[in-house]
LOBASE-930622 format. One line per 4 residues: number of its first residue (from 1); their letters; for each residue x, y, z of N, C-alpha, C, O. Coordinates in Angstrom, 1 decimal. Atoms other than C-alpha are relative to their C-alpha. Example, Ala and Ser with C-alpha at 12.3 -4.5 7.8 and 13.67 -1.06 7.14 Angstrom:
BEGIN
1	AS	0.9:-1.2:0.0:12.3:-4.5:7.8:0.9:1.2:0.0:1.9:1.2:0.7  -0.9:-1.1:0.0:13.7:-1.1:7.1:-0.8:1.1:0.8:-0.3:2.2:0.9
end
This chain:
BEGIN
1	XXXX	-0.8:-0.5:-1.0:37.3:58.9:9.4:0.8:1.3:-0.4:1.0:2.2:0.3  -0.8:-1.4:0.4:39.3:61.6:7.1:-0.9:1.0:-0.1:-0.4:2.1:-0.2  1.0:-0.4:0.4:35.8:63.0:6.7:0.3:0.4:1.0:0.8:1.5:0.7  0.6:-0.7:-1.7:35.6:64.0:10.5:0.9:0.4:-0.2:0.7:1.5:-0.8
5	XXXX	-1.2:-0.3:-0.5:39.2:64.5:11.0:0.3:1.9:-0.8:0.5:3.0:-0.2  -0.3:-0.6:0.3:39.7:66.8:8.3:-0.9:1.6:-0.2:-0.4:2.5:-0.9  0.5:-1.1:-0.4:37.1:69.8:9.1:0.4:0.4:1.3:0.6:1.6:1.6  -0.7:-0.6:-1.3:38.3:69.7:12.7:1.5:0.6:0.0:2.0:1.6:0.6
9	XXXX	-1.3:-1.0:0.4:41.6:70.4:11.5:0.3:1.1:0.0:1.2:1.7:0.6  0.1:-1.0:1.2:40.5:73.3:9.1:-0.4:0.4:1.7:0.4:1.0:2.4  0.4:-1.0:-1.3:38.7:74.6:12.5:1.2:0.5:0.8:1.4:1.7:0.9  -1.1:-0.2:-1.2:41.7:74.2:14.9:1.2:0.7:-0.6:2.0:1.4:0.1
13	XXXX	-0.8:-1.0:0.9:43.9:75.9:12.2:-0.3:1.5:0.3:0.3:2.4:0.9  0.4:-1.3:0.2:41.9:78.7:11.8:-0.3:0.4:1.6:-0.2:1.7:1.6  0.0:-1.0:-1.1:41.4:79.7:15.5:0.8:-0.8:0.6:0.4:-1.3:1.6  -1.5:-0.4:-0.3:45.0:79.2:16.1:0.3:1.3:-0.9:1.2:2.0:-0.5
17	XXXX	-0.4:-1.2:1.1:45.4:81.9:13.5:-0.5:1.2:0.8:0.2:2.2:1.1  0.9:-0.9:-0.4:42.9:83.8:14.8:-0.2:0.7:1.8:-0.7:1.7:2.3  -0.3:-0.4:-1.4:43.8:83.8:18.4:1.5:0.8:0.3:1.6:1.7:1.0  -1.1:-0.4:0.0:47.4:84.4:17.9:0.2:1.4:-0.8:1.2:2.1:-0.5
21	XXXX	0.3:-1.3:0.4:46.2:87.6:15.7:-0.3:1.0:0.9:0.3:2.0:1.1  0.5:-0.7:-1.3:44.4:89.0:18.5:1.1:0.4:0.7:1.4:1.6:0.8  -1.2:-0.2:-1.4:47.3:88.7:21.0:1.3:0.4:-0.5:2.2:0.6:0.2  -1.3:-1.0:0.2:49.7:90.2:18.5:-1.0:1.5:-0.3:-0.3:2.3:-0.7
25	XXXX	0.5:-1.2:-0.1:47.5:93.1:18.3:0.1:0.5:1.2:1.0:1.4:1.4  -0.3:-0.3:-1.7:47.1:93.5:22.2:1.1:0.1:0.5:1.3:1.1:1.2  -1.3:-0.4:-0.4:50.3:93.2:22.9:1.1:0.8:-0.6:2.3:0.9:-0.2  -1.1:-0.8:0.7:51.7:95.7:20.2:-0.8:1.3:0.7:-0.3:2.4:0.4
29	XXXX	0.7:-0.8:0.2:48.9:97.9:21.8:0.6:0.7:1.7:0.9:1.8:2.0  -0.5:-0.8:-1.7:50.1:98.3:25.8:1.4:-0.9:0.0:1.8:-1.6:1.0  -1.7:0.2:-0.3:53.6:97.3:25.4:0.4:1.3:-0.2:0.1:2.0:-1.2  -0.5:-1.7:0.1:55.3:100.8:26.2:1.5:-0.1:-1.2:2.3:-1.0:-1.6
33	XXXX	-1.1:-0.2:1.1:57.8:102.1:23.6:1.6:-0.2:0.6:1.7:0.3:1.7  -1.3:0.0:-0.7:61.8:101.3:24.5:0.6:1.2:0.4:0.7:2.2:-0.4  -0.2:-1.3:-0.1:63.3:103.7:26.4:1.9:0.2:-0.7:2.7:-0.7:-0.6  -1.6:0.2:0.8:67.0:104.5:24.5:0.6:0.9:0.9:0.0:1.8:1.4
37	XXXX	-0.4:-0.2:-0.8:69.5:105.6:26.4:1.7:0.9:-0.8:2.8:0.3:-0.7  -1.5:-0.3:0.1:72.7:107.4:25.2:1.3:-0.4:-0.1:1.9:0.4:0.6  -1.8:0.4:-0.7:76.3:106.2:25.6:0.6:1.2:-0.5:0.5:1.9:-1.5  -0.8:-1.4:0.4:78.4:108.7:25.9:1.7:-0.3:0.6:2.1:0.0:1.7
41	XXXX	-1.5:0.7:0.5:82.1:107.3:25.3:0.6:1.2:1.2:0.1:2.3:1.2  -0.9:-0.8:-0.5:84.2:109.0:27.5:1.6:0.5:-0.5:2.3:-0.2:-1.2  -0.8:-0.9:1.4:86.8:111.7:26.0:1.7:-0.4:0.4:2.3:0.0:1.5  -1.5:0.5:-0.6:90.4:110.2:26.1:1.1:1.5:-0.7:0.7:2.3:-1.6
45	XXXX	-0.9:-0.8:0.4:93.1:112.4:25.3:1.0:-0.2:-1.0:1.9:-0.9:-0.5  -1.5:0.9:1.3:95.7:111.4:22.1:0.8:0.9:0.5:0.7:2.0:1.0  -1.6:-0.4:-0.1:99.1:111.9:22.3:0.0:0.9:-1.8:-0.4:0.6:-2.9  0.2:-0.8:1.4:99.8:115.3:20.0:1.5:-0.3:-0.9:2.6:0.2:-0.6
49	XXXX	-1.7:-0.4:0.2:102.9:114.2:17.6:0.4:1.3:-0.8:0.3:1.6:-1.9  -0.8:-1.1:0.4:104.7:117.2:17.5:1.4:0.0:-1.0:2.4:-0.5:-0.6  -1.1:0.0:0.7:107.0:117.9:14.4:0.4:1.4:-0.8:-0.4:2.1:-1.4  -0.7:-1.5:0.4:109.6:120.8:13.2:-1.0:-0.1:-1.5:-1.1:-1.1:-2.2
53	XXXX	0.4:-0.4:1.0:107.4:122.4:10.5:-1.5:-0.1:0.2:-2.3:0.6:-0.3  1.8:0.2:-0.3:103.8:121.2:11.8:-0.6:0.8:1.3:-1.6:0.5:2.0  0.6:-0.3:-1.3:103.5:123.5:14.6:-1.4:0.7:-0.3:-2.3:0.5:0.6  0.9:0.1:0.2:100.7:125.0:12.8:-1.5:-0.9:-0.2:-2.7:-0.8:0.0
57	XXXX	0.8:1.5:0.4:99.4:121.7:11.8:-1.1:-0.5:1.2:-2.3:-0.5:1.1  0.0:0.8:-1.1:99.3:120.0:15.2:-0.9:0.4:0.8:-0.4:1.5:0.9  0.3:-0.5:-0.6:97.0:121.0:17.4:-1.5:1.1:-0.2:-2.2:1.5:0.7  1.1:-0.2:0.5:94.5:122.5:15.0:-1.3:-0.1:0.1:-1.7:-1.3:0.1
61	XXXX	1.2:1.0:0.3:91.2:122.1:14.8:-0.5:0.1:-1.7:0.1:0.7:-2.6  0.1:-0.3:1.6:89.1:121.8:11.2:-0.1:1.1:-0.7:0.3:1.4:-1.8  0.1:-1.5:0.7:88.2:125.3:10.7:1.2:0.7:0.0:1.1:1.6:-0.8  -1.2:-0.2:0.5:91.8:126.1:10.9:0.7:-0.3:-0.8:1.4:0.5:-1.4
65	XXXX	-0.7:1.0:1.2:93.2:123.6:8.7:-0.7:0.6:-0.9:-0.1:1.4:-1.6  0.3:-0.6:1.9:91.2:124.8:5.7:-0.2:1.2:0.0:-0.7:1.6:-1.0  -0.6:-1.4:0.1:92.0:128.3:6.6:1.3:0.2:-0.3:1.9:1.2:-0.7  -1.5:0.1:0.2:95.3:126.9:6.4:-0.3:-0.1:-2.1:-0.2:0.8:-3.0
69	XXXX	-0.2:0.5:1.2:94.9:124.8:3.2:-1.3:-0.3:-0.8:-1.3:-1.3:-1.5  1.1:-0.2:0.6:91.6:125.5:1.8:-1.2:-1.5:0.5:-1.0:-2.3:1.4  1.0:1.0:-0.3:88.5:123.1:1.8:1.0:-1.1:-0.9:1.6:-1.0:-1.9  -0.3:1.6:-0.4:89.5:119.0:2.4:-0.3:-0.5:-1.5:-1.2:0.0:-2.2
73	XXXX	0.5:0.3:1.3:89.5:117.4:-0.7:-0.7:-1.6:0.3:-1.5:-2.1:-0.5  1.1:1.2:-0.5:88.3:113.9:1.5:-0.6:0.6:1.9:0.1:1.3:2.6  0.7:-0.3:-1.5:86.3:114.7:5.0:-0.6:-1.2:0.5:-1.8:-1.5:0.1  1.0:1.3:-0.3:85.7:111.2:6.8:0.3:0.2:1.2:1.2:0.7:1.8
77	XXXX	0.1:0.2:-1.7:84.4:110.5:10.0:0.5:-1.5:0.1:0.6:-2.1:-1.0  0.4:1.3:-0.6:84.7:107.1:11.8:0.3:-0.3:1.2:1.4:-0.7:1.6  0.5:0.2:-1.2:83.6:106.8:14.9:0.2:1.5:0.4:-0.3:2.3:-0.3  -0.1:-1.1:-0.5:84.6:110.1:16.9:1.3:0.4:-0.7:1.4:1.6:-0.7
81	XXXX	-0.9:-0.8:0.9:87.8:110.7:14.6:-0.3:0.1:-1.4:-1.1:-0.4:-2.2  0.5:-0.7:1.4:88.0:112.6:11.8:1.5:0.0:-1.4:2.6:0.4:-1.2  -1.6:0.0:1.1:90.7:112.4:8.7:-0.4:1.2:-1.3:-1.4:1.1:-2.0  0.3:-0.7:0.6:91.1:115.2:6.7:0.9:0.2:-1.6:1.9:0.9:-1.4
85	XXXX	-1.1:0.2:0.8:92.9:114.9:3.3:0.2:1.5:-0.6:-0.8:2.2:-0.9  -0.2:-1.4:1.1:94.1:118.1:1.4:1.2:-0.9:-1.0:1.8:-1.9:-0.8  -0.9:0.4:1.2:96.1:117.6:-1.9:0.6:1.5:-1.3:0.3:2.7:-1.2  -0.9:-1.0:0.9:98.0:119.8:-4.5:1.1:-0.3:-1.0:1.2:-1.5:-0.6
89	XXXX	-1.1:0.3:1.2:100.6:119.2:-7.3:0.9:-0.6:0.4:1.4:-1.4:-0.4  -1.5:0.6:-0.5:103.5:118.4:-4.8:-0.6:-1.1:0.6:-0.1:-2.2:0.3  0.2:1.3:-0.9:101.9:115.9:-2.4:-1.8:0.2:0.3:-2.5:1.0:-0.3  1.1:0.3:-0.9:98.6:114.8:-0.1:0.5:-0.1:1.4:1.4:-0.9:1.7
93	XXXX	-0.2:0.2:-1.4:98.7:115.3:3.3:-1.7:-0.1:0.4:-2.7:0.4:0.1  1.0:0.9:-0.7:96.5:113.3:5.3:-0.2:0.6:1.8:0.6:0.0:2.6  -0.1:-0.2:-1.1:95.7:115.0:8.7:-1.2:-0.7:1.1:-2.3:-0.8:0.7  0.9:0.6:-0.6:93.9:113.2:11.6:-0.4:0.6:1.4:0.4:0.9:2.3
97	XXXX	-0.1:-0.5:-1.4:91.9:114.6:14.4:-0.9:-0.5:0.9:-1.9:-1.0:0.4  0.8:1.0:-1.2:90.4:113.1:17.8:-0.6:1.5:0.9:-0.3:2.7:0.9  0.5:-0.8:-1.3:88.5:114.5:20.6:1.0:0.3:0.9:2.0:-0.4:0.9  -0.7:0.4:-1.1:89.9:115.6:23.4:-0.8:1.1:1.2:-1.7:1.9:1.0
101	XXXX	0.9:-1.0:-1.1:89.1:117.3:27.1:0.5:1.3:0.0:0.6:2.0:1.0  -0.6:-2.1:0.2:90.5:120.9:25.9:-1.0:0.4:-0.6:-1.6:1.3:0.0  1.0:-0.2:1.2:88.2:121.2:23.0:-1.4:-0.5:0.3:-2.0:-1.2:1.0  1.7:0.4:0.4:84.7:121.1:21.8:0.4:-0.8:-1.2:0.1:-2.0:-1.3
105	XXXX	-0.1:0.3:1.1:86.0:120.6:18.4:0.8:-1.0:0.0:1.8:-0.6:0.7  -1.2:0.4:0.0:88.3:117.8:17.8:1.2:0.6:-0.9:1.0:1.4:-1.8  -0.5:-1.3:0.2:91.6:118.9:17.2:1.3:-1.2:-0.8:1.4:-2.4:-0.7  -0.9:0.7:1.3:94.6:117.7:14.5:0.9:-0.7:1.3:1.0:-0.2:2.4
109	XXXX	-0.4:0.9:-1.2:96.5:114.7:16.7:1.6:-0.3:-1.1:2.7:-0.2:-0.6  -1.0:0.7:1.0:98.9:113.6:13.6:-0.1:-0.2:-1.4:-1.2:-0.5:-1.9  0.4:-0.4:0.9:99.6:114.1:10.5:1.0:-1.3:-1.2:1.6:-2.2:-0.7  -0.6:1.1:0.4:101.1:111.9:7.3:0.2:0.9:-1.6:-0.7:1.7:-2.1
113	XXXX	-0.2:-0.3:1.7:102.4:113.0:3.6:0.9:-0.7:-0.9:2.1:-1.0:-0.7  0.0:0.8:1.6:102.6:111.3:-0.1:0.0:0.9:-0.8:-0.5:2.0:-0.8  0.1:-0.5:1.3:103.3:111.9:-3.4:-1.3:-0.6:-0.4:-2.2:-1.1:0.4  1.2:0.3:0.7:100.7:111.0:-5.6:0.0:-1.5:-0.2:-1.0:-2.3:-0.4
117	XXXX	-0.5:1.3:0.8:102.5:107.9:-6.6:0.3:-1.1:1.6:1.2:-1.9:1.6  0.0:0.3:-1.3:101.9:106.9:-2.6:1.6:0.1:1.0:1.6:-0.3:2.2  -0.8:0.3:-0.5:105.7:107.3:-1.6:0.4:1.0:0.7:-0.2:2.0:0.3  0.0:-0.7:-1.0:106.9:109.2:1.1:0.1:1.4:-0.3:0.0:1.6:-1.5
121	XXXX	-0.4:-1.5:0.1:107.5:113.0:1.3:0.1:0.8:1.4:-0.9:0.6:2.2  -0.5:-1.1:-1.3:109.0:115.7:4.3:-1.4:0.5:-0.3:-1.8:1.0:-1.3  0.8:-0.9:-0.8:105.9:116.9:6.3:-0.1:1.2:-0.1:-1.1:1.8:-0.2  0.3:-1.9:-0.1:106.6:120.4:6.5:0.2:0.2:-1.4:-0.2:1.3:-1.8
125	XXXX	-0.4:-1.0:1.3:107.8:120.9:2.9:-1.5:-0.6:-0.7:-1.7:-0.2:-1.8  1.2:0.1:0.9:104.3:119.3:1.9:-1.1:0.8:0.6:-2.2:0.7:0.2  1.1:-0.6:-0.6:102.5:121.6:4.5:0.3:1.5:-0.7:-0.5:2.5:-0.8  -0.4:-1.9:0.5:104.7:124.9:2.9:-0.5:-0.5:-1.4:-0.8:0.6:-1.9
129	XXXX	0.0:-0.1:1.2:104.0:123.5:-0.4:-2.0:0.1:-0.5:-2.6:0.2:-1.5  1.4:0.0:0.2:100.2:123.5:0.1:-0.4:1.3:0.4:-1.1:2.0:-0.3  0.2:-1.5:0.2:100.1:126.7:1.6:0.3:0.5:-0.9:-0.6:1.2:-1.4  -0.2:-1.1:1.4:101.9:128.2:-1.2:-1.4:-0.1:-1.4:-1.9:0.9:-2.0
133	XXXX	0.7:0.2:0.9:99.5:126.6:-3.8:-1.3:0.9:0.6:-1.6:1.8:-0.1  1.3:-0.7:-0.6:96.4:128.0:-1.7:-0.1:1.6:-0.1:-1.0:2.3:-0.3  0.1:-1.2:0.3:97.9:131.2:-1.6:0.0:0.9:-1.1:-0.4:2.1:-1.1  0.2:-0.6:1.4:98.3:131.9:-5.5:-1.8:-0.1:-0.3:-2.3:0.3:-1.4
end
């Protein structure tokens, strides 16, 4: 009985194999390609915080900022914002910029400044203190 059993097996194996080969060929052959579609996020506006000493800052976009304070010493995207770090002897300032419906470019929204040693430091005296360095 194993005698019979086991060649019909071996058959019915193999053209299962053999059929299901076929029908992934055919069906990779007229299935049309997906069509992809875009999303396109719609452009919110950020709130700009405005502060005594950042009026240059604020409002920016990137090719100003490193006209300001030379080329970014970090440049990250994530997702549609952009963070742009500059650094210098006195501090790091950390500037962040978003999309908005004025611009093409996104444009500086808020900004943040450290010592090296992460503890706080006045905004504008780390935005005068980066220009000065840039400018020597």
């Amino acid at each position: 009985m194993i005698r019979i059993a086991a060649p019909s097996l071996l058959m019915l194996a193999l053209s299962a194999c053999a059929s299901s080969g076929s029908a992934r060929a055919a069906s990779t052959v007229t299935r049309p390609a997906p069509v992809r579609t875009p999303v396109v996020a719609p452009v919110r506006d950020p709130q700009f915080r405005m502060e005594p000493g950042l009026e240059q800052v604020i409002g920016a976009s990137q090719a100003q900022l490193v006209g300001q304070f030379g080329q970014p010493r970090l440049d990250v995207w994530e997702s549609d914002a952009r963070k742009l770090q500059f650094s210098g002897a006195a501090c790091i300032l950390d500037i962040y910029l978003y999309p908005t419906s004025r611009s093409r470019d996104p444009l500086a929204t808020f900004a943040e400044a450290r010592r090296s040693d992460g503890r706080d430091v006045d905004k504008a005296a780390c935005v005068a203190a980066l220009r000065a360095s840039k400018a020597q």
